[in-house]
C-alpha positions in Angstrom: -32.5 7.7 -9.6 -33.5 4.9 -7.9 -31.9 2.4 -9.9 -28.6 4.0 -10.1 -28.8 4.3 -6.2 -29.0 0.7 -6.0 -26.6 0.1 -8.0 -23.9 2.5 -6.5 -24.9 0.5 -3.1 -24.3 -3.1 -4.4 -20.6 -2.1 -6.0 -19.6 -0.3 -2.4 -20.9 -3.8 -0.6 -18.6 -5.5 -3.2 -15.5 -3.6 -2.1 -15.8 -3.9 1.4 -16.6 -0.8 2.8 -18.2 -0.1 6.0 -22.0 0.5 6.1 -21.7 4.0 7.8 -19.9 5.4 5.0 -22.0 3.5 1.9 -25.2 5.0 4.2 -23.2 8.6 4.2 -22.0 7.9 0.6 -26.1 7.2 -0.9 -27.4 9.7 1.5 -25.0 12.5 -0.1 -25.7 11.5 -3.8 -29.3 11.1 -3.4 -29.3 14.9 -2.0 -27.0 15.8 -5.1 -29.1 13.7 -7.5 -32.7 15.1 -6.5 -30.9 19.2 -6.4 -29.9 18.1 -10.2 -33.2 16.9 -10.9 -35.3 20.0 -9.6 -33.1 22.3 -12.0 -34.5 20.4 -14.9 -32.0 17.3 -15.3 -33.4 14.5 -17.2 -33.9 10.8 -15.5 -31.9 9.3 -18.6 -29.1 11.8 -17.7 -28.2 10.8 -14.2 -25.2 8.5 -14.9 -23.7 10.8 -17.8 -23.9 13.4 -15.1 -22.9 11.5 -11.6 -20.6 8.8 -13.9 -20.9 5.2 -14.1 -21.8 3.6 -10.7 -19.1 0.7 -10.7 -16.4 3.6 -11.8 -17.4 5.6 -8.9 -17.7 3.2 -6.4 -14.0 2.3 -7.1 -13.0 6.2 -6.7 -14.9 6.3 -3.6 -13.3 3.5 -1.9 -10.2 4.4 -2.9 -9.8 7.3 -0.5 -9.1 6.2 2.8 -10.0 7.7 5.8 -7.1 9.3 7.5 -8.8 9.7 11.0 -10.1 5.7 10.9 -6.5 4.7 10.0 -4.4 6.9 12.3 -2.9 5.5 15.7 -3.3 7.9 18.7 -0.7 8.3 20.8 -2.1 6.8 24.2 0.6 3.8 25.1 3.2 6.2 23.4 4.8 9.3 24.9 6.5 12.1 22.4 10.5 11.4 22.6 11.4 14.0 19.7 10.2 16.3 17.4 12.4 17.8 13.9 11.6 21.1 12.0 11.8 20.0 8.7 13.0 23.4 6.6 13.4 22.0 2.9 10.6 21.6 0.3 12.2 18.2 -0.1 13.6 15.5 2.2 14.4 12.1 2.0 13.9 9.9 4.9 16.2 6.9 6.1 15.4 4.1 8.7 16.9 1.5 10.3 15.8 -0.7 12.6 16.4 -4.3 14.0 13.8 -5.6 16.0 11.9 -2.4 16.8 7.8 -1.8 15.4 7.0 1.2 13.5 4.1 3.0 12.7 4.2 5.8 10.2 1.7 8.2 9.9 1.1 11.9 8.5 1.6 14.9 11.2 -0.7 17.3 12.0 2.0 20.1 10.9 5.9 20.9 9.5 7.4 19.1 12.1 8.5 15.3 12.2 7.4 13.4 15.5 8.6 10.2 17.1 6.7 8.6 19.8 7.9 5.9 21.8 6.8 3.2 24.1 9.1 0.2 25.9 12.1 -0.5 27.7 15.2 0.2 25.2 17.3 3.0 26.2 16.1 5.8 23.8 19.2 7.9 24.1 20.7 5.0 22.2 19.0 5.5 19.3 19.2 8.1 16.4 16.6 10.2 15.4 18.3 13.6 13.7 17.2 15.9 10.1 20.5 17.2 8.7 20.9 18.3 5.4 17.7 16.9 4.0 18.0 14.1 5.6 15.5 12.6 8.2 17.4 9.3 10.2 16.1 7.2 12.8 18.7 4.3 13.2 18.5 1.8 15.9 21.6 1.4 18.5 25.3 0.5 16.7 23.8 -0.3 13.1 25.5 1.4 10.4 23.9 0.3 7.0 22.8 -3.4 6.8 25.5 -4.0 9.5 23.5 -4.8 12.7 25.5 -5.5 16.0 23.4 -5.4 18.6 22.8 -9.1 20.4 19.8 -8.5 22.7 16.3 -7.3 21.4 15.0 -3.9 22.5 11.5 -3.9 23.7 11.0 -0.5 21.5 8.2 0.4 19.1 7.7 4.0 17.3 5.3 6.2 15.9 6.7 8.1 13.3 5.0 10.9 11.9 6.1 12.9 8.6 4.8 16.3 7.4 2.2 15.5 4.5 2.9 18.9 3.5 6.6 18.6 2.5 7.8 16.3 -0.6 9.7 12.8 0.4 12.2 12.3 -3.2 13.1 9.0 -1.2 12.0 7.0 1.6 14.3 4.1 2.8 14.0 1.7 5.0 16.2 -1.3 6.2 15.2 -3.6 8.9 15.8 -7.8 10.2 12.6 -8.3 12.2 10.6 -5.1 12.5 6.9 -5.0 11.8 6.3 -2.0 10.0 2.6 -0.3 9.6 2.8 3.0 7.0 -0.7 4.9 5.8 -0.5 8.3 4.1 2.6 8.0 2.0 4.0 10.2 -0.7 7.2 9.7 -2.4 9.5 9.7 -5.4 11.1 6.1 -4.4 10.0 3.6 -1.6 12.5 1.2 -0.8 12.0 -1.4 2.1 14.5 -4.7 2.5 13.9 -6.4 5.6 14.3 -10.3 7.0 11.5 -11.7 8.7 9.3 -8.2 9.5 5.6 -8.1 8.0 4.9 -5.1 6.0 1.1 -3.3 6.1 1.3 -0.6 3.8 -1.7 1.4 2.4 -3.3 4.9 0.8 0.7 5.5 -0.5 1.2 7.4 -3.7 4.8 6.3 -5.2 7.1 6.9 -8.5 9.1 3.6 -7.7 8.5 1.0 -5.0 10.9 -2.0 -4.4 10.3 -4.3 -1.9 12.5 -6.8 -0.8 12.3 -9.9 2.0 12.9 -13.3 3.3 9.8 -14.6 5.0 8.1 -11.6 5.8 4.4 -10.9 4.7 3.3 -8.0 3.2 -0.4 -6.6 2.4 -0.5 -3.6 0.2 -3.9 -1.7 -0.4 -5.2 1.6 -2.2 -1.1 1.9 -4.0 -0.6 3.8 -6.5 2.8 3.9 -8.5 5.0 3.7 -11.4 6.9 1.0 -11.2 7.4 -2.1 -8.8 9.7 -4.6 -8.1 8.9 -7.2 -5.6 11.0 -9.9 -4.3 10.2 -12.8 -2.1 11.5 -16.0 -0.7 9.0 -17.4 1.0 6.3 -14.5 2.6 3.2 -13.9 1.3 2.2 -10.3 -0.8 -1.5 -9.7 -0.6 -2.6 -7.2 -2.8 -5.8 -5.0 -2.9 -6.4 -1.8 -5.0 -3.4 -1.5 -6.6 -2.8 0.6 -9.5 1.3 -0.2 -11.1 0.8 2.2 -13.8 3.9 1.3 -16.1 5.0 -2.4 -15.0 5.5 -4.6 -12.1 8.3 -7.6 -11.9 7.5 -9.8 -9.0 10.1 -13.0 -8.5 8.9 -15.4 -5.1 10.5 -18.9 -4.4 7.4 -20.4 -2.1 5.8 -17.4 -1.2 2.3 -16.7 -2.9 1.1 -13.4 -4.9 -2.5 -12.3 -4.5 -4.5 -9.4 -6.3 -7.8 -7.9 -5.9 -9.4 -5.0 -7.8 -6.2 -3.9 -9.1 -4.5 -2.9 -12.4 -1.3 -3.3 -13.9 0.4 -2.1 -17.0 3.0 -5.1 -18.0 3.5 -7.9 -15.1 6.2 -9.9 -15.0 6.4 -13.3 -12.5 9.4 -15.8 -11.7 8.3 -18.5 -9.3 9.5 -21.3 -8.5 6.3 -22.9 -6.4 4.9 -19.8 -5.3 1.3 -19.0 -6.8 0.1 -15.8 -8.1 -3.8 -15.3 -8.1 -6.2 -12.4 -9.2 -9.5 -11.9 -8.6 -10.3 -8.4 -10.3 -7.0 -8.3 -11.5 -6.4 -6.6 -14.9 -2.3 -6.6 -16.4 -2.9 -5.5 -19.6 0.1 -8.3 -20.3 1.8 -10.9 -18.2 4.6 -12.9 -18.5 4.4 -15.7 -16.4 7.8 -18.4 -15.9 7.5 -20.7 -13.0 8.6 -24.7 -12.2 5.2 -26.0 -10.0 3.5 -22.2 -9.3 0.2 -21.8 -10.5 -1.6 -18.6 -11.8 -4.8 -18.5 -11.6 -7.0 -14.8 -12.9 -10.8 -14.9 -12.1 -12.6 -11.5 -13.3 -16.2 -10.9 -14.1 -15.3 -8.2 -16.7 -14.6 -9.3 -20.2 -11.0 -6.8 -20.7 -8.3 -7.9 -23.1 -5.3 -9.9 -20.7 -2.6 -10.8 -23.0 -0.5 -13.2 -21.6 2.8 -13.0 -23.7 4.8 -16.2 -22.2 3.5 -18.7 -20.0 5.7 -21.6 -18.8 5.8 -23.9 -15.8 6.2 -27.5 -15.7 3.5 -29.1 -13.3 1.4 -25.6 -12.2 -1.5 -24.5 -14.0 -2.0 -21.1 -16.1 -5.7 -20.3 -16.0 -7.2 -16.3 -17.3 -11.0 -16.3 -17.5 -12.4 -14.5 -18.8 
């Protein structure tokens, strides 16, 4: 017992996770471990029982804590609140230069809190026909007119009881900060915004930007397509089931603990680095970009095409 304790401690240290939940986390199993042990489970049998400690330890850090990540709503006052009636919605947002935060609600109902100066009455926030919209002031599509910035930021926060099929959102220089999301298609296209994105569970995710940055972690979905000029995607706990295609001019690609079915990269002098990383095949097509994998477990990485001209291609081990 012992032994496997130890080593379930040293793989949650490795990924990062706080001490008060590895001390709640060891506390828990060694209760569960010495109850197995009393009704007559063998020493030997421990990890066929509890599983492997490395295999755990990624489950466990996988789920995120909802209450650590959620923002309260102290510097933001409720605006509006929408029944949503259908077992499936899709949600639409646009936005110029405003921040959002979206987060799961408490119950049926959509909320949108507010904080700053921009005339709310302006904006759009309505659920018609399946349709959630918040949309800022005269924008229609990817057609922004407004000239002066709104000192605006949201919280939005969607039912986590009812489906999304689609979640859209278009924006120039909005921050945007998601946790707890669930939908059949993620699309986000925005200028200069930075993207934080985590503990999401997607079909399709396409992501799409000019110089933003984005950090994904604890993802989960079918299919990506990523596409960069020259912001940075960091990437932790990712699991692309099917295939990712990821194309970046300067910007640079970076995976931890993650897993990919097929990867495909076109860079131009952008690099893409893995630590953890596991694609079971790459393709790799880049003028200067390096990539660089670093992983301390021996699994097959076929790299199918590598080219670049001056970069380096390096996959160890």
């Amino acid at each position: 017992m012992k032994t496997f304790l130890e080593d379930l401690k040293n793989e949650l240290i490795k990924r990062k996770m706080n001490q008060s939940e590895i001390d709640d986390i060891i506390k828990d199993h060694e209760e569960m471990i010495q109850e197995a042990l009393r009704e007559g489970l063998a020493e030997e049998d421990i990890q066929s029982r509890f599983g492997d400690p490395k295999e755990l330890a990624k489950e466990l850090s996988a789920q995120c804590s909802q209450e650590e990540t959620k923002v309260v709503h102290e510097d933001y006052t409720l605006w509006k609140s929408l029944k949503i009636n259908d077992p499936s919605y899709q949600v639409m947002i646009n936005l110029v230069s405003e921040d959002l935060i979206v987060q799961s609600s408490e119950d049926d109902n959509a909320h949108l809190y507010a904080k700053g100066h921009g005339k709310l009455e302006d904006y759009t926030f309505t659920y018609d026909q399946g349709e959630l919209r918040l949309e800022a002031p005269k924008s229609k599509g990817l057609i922004f007119m407004r000239i002066s910035k709104e000192d605006v930021s949201f919280v939005l926060e969607l039912p986590k009881r009812v489906d999304i099929s689609a979640c859209t959102l278009k924006t120039v220089s909005s921050d945007i900060k998601i946790t707890y999301l669930q939908a059949e298609n993620f699309k986000l296209s925005t200028t200069s915004g930075d993207l934080d994105l985590s503990c999401a569970t997607l079909k399709q995710m396409k992501l799409n930007t000019v110089s933003g940055d984005f950090h994904l972690s604890h993802v989960t979905s079918d299919e990506a397509d990523l596409s960069f000029v020259n912001g940075d995607l960091d990437m932790a706990y990712i699991n692309i089931k099917e295939k990712v295609h990821a194309n970046t001019v300067s910007g640079d690609i970076k995976w931890q603990d993650s897993e990919v079915g097929a990867a495909e990269f076109h860079v131009v002098s952008g690099d893409v680095k893995g630590e953890e990383f596991y694609p079971k095949t790459i393709v790799f097509k880049s003028v200067s970009g390096d990539l660089v994998i670093r992983n301390n477990e021996k699994r097959d990485v076929t790299l199918l095409k590598g080219t670049t001209l001056s970069g380096e291609i390096s996959i160890k081990p």
